[in-house]
N, C-alpha and C positions, 0 to 999 in steps of 0.2 A: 810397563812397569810390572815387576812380579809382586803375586799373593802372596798371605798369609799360610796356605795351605804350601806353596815351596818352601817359605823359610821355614816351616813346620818339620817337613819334610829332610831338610836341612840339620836343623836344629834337634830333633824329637819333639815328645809331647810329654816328657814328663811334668804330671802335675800334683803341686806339697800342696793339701787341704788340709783342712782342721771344723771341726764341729764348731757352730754358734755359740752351742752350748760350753764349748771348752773353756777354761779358765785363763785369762791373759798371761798368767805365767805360763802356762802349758802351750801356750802360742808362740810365748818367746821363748823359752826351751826347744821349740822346733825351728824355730829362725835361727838361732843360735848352731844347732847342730847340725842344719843343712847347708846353714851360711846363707841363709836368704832372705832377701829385701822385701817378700811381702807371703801372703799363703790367701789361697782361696780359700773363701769361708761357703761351706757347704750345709743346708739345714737339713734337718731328720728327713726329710723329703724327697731331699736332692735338689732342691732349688739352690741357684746359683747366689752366692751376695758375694760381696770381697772388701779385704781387711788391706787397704793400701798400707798404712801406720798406725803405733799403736801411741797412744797419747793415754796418759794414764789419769792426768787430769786430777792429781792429789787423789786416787783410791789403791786399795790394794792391789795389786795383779791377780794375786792367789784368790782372791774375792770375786772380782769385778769379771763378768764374762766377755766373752767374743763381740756377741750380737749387740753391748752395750756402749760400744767403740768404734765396729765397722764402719764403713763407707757404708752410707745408703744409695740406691738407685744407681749400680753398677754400671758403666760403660764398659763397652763389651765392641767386637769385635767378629768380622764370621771368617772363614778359609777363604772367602773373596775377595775381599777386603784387599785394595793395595795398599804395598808398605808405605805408599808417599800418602795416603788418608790417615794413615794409623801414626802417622811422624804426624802429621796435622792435628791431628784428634789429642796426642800425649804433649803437642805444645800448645795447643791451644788449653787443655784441659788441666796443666800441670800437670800430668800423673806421670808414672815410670812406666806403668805395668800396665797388662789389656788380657781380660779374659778372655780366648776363642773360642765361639759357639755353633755349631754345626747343629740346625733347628734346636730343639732342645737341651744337644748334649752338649755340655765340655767338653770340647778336645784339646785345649789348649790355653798358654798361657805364655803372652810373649812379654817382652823387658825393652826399653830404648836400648838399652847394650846390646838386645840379642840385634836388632833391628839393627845400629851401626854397623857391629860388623859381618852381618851377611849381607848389606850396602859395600862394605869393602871389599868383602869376600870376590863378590861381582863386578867391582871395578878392578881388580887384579885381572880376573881371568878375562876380562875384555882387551886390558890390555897388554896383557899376554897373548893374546888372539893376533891383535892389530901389528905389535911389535914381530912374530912369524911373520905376519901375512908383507910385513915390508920388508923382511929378510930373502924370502923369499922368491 
C-alpha cells in the first residue's frame, strides 16, 4: 500500500496556517478565501495544534481567539504512514483532515478527499495497466 509521503508527492504540500493567537473571524475569513474545510493552527513557536471546526459556542468571532476553540491533542500523521492507516485513523477518529509530520516539521496536511482520490487515481492506472496487458 502506498504512503503519505507519495500522495504528498502527488498532491503538493501546500499548507493554510493561522496563529493561535488569531481571532476566529480572521480564521474564517481565511476558510472563506481559500475555500477550505480546516487550517493548521501553529503557536508563536512553531508548535503544531489544529483547528478541525470552528464552533463559536454563543461568543463573538472577532473576540474569541484560535487557541480557545481548537482541537486539543492533534492527531497527526508521518510520510510513512499508509493510506489504508490514515483511512483507519480518520474513521475511527471522525476527522477529515491529518496533519503530516516529518520529526518535528510540518510537511503536510492531507483531507479524506485528497486520500479518495489518489485511491482512485491508482486504481485507474492499474487498470489501465491490466486492460494493455490483456490486449496485448
Amino acid at each position: 500500500m502506498d504512503t503519505v509521503r507519495k500522495l504528498l508527492q502527488v498532491k503538493g504540500n501546500v499548507i493554510y496556517s493561522i496563529s493561535a493567537d488569531s481571532s476566529v473571524y480572521e480564521a474564517l475569513e481565511k476558510l472563506e478565501d481559500k475555500n477550505l474545510g480546516s487550517l493548521v493552527v501553529l503557536e508563536d513557536n512553531g508548535k503544531l495544534d489544529y483547528a478541525r471546526k470552528v464552533i463559536l459556542k454563543g461568543r463573538s468571532s472577532r473576540e474569541t481567539r484560535v487557541r480557545d476553540i481548537m482541537t486539543e491533542d492533534p492527531i497527526f500523521v508521518t510520510p510513512e504512514t499508509k493510506i489504508d492507516e490514515c483511512m483507519k485513523i480518520m474513521s475511527d477518529k471522525n476527522i477529515r483532515h491529518l496533519p503530516v509530520m516529518d520529526k518535528d516539521q510540518l510537511t503536510g496536511l492531507i483531507s479524506i478527499g485528497d486520500i479518495v482520490k489518489f485511491i482512485m487515481n491508482d486504481k485507474d492506472y492499474i487498470i489501465q495497466n491490466l486492460e494493455h496487458f490483456i490486449v496485448s
